[in-house]
C-alpha positions as CSV (number, residue, x, y, z in Angstrom):
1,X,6.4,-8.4,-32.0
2,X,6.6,-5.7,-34.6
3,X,8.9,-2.6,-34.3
4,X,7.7,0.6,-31.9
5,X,7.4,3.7,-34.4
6,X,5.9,5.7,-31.8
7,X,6.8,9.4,-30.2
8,X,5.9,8.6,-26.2
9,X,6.9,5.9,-23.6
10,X,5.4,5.4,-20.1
11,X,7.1,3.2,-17.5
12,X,4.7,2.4,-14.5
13,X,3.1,0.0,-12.6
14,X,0.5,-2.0,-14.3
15,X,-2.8,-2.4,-11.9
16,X,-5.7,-4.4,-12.2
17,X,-8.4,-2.2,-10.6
18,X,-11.2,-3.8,-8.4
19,X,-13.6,-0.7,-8.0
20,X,-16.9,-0.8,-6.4
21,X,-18.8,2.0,-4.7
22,X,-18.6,1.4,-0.9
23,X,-20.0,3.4,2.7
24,X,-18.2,5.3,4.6
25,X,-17.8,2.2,7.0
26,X,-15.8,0.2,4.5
27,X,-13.4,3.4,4.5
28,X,-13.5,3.6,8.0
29,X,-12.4,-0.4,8.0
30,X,-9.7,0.3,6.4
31,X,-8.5,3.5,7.8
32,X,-8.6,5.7,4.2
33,X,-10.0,9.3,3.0
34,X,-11.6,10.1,0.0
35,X,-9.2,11.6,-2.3
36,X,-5.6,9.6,-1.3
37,X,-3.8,7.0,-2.6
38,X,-1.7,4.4,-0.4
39,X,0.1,1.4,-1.0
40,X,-1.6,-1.7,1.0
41,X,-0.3,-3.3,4.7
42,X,-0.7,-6.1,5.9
43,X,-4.4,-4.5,7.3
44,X,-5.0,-3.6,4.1
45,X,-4.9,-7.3,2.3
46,X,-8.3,-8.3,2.8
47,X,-10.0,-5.6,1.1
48,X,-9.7,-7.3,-2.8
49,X,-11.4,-10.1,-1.3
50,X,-14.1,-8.2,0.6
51,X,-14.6,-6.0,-2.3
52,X,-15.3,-9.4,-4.3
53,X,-17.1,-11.0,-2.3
54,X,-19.3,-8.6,-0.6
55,X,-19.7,-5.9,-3.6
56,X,-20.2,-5.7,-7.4
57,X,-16.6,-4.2,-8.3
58,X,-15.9,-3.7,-11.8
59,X,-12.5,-5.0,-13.1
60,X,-10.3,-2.6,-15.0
61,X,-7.1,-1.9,-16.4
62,X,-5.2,0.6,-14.2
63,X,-2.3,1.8,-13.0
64,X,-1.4,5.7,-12.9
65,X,0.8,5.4,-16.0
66,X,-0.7,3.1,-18.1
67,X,-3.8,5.2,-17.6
68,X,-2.3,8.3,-18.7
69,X,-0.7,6.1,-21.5
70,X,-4.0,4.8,-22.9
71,X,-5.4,7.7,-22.5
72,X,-2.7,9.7,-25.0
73,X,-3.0,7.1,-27.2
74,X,-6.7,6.9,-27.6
75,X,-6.5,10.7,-28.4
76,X,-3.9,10.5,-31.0
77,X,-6.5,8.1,-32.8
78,X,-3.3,6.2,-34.1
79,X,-2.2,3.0,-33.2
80,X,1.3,2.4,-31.7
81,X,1.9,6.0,-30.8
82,X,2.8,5.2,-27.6
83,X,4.7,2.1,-25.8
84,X,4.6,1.2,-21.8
85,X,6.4,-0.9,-20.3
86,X,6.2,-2.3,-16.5
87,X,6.3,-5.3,-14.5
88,X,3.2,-7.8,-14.4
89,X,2.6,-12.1,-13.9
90,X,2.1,-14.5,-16.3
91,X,-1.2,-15.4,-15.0
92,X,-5.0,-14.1,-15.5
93,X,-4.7,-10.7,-14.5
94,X,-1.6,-9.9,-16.2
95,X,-2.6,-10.9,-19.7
96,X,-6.3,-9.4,-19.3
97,X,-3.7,-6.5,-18.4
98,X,-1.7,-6.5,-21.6
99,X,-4.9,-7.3,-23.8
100,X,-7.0,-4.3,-22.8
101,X,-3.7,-2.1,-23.2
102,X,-2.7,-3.9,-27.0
103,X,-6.7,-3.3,-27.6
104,X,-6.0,0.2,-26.8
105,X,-3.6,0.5,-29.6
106,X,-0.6,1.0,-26.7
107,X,2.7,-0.9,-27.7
108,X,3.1,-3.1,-24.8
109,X,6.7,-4.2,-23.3
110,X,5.7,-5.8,-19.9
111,X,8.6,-7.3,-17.8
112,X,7.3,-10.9,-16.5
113,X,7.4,-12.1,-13.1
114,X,7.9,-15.5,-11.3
115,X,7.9,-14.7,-7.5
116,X,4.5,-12.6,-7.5
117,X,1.0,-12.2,-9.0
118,X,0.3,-9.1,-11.1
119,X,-0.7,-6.3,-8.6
120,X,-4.3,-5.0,-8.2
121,X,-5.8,-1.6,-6.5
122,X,-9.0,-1.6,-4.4
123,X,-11.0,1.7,-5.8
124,X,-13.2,2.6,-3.1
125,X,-15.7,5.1,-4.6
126,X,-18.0,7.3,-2.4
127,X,-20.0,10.3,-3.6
128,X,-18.2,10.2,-7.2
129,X,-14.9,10.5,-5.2
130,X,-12.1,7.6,-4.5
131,X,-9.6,6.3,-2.1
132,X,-7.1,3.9,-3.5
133,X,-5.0,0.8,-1.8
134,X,-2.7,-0.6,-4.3
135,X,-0.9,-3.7,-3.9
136,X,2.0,-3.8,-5.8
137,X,2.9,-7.5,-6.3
138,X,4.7,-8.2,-9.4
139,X,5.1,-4.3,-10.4
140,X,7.5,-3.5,-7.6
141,X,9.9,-7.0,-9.2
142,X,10.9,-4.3,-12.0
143,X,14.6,-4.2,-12.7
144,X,16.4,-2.2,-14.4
145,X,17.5,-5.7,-16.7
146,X,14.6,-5.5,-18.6
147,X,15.6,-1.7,-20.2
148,X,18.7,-3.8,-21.4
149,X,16.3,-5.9,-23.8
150,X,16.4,-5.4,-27.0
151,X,12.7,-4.2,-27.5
152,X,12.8,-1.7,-24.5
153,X,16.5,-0.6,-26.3
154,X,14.2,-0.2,-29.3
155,X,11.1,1.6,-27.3
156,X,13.3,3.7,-25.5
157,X,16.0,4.9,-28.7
158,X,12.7,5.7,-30.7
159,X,10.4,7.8,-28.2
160,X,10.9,11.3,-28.0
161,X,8.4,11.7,-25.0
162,X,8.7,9.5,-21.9
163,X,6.1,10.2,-18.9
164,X,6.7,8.4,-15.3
165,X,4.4,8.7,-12.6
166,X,5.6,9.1,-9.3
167,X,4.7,5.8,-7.9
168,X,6.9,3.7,-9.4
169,X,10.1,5.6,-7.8
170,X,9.4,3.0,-5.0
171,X,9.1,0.2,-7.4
172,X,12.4,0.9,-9.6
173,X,14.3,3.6,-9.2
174,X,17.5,2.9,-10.9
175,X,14.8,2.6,-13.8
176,X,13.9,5.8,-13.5
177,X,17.3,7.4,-13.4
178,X,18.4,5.5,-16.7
179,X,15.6,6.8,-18.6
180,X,15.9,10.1,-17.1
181,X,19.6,10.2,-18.2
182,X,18.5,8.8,-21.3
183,X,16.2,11.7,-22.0
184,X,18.4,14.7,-20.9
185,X,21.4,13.7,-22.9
186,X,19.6,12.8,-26.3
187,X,17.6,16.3,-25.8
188,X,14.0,14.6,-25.1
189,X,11.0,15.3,-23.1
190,X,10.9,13.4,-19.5
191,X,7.2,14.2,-17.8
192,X,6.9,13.3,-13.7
193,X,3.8,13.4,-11.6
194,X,3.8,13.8,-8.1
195,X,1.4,11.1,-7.8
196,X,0.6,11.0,-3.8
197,X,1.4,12.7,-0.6
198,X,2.8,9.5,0.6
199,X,5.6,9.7,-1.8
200,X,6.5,13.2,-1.2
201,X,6.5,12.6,2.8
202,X,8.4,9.1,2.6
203,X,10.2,9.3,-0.4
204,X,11.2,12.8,-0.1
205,X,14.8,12.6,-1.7
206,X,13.9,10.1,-4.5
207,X,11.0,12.6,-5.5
208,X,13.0,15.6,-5.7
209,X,16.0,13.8,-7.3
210,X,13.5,12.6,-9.9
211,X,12.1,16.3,-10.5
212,X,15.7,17.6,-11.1
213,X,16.0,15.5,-14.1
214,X,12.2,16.2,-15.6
215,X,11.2,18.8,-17.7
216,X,7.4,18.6,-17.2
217,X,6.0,18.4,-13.2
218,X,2.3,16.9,-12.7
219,X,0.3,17.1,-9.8
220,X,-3.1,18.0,-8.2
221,X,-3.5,20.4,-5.3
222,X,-3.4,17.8,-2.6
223,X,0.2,16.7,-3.7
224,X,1.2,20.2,-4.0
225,X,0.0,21.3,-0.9
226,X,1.9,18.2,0.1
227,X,5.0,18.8,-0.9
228,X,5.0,23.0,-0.3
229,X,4.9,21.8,3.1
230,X,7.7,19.4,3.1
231,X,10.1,21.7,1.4
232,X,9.1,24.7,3.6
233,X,8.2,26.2,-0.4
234,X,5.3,27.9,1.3
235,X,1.2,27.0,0.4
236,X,-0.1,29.6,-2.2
237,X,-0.3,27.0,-5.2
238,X,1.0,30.0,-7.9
239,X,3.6,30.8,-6.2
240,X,4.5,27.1,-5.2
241,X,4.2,25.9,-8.6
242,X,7.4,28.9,-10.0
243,X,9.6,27.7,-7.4
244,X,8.9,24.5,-8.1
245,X,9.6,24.9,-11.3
246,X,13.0,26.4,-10.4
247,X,13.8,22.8,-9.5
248,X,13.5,20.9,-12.2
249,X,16.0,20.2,-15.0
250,X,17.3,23.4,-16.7
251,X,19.7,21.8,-19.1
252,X,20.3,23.8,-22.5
253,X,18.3,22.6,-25.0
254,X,15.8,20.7,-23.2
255,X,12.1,21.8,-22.9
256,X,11.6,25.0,-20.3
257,X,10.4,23.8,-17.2
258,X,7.4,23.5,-16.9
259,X,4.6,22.9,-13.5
260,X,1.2,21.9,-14.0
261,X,-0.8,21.6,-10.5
262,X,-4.6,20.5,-11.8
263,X,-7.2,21.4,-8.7
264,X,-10.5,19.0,-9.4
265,X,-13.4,21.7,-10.8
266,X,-10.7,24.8,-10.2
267,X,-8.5,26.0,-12.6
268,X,-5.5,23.9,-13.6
269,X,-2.2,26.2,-12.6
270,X,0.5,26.4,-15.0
271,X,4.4,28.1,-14.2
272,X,6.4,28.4,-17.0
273,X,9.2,30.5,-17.5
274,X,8.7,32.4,-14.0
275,X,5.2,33.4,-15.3
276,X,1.9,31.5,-14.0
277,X,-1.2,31.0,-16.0
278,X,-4.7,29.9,-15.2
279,X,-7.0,27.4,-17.5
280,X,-10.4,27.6,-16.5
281,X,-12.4,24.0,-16.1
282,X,-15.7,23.6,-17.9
283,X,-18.4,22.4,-15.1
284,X,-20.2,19.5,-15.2
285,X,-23.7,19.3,-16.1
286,X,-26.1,17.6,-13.1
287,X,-25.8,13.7,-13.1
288,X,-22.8,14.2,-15.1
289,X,-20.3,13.0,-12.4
290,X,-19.5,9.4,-11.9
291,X,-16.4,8.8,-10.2
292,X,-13.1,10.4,-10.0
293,X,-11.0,7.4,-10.4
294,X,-8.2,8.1,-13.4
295,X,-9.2,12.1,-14.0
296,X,-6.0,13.1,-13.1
297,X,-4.3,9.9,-15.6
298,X,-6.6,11.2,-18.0
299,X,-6.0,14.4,-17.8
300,X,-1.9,13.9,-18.3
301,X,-2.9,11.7,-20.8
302,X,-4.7,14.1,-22.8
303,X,-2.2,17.0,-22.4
304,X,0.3,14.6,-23.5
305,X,-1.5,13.6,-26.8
306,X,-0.9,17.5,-27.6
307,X,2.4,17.8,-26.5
308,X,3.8,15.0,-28.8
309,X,2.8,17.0,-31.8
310,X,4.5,20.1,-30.8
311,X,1.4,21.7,-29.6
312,X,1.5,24.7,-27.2
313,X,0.7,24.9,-23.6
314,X,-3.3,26.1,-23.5
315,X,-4.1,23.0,-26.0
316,X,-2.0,20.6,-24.1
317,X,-4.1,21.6,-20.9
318,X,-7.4,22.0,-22.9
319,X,-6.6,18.7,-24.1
320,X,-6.0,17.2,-20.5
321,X,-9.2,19.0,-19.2
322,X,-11.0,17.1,-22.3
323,X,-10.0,13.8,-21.7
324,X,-10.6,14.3,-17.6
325,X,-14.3,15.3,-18.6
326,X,-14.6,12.3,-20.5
327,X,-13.3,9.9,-17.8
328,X,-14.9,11.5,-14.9
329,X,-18.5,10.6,-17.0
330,X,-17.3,7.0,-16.1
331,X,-16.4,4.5,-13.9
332,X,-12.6,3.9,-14.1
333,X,-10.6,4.4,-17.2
334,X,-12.8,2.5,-19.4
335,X,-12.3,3.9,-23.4
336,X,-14.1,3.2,-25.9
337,X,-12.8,1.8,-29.5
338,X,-12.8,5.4,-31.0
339,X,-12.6,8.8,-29.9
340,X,-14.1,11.7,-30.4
341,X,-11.9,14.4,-29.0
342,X,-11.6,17.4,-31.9
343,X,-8.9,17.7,-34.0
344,X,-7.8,20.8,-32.2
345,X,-7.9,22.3,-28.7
């Protein structure tokens, strides 16, 4: 394996997504809404093989971080500018997994497990909209061993950038924390999302300990309406998003903290520095809209592309806006070999 010269990590769970456009009955089955993302019970298991056996699904690479991951690094237009690492099998999946990421240009670091297959996520799409069920599998067998190796040593040393999504606080933790530390004593740039409501509700002191340590907070209005009402923070999303930004890391000489709360076609809401500021979204044209699965990735993945170069805070979220305009044109987060993004936002 070569050496990482990259700027930006990602740590996530790697997902192979089944997606395939379903009724309303098939969500009803399975007892999810439009717009939310769970992880899969027992009730949930059969849905991978109904969707395969019933439907047309497309397979894709996913997971919310390797999403955003790709997504960055498409945009930066070159190769190995950004690393992931997470936890897949050595079977099918998990090297269709790791070749659609390499293919992407994305220096990959996957830990390997024996004890489960590499996880999947039913995309149930309705309307352009989506519900997800992931099953974790192999990407909740993370452990914090594999950051001892020397390639993550090297992946981790080198990046200046790391981004996290919230999901895979319930997968490794203890990961999360020694990046995190990582970051914050070496004066680099750690980027959460909120992910899901689930996490917020269930996971409530994991999520805020993680935000205390970030400098940059994503999430869409769902999660923040999510976790206003959790924290008693209140519900107006501008004022929400300046206290929340009052909780994450305020070390000396790291980044300001910084919230960015994205709202579908509404503006994207940014607090920085006790002062909010709106970024209108460009509409859609008719027929335009596909599905929503991966915007939101895509849309952290495009800011992200800007903030490694130093770029201010209106490119970074034009950028994001960009690459969620491009996705949402198509099903999944499905790139093509080159991009066409401008230069500048």
């Amino acid at each position: 394996m070569s050496k990482f010269e990259g700027v930006l990590m990602g740590m996530g769970n790697p997902l192979l997504d089944i997606s395939a456009t379903v009724g309303q009955d098939v969500l009803d089955k399975y007892g999810v809404k439009l717009d939310s993302a769970i992880l899969a019970d027992k009730e949930h298991m059969p849905v991978y093989d109904d969707l395969k056996n019933n439907y047309d699904p497309q397979f894709i690479a996913g997971g919310a971080t390797q999403n955003s991951i790709r997504v960055a690094q498409w945009m930066l237009k070159k190769k190995g500018q950004a690393a992931f690492m997470g936890c897949v099998s050595d079977d099918v999946n998990g090297k269709k997994l790791e070749e659609c990421a390499t293919a992407d240009g994305v220096f990959v670091h996957y830990m390997k497990s024996t004890s489960n297959p590499t996880g999947t996520c039913a995309c149930l799409i309705k309307d352009g909209e989506r519900a997800l069920i992931a099953n974790l599998a192999a990407a909740n067998d993370f452990e914090p061993s594999h950051l001892q190796t020397e390639k993550a040593k090297e992946i981790i040393e080198t990046a200046k950038f790391y981004y996290i999504a919230g999901f895979f606080l319930t997968a490794s933790f203890e990961s999360y924390l020694e990046v995190a530390e990582h970051a914050n004593a070496k004066g680099k740039t750690l980027c959460l999302n909120l992910s899901a409501p689930f996490l917020i509700d269930f996971f409530t002191d994991q999520m805020t300990k993680a935000m205390s340590l970030a400098n940059f907070l994503f999430g869409n209005e769902s999660e923040a309406a999510a976790l206003g009402a959790k924290l008693g923070l209140g519900s107006d999303l501008k004022e929400l998003a300046i206290k929340v930004s009052d909780m994450l890391c305020k070390k000396e000489g790291l980044p300001e903290p910084t919230v960015v709360f994205t709202q579908g076609s509404k503006s994207t809401i940014v607090a920085r520095g006790g002062v909010v500021t709106e970024y209108a979204v460009e509409a859609l044209g008719e027929g335009e809209l596909v599905d929503t699965n991966g915007a939101g990735d895509a849309f952290v993945g495009g800011f992200l592309s800007q903030l490694v170069q130093g770029k201010g805070i209106a490119e970074c979220v034009n950028a994001g806006h960009w690459g969620a305009r491009f996705i949402i044109k198509t099903s999944g987060t499905q790139l093509p070999k080159t991009c066409d993004c401008p230069d500048t936002f």
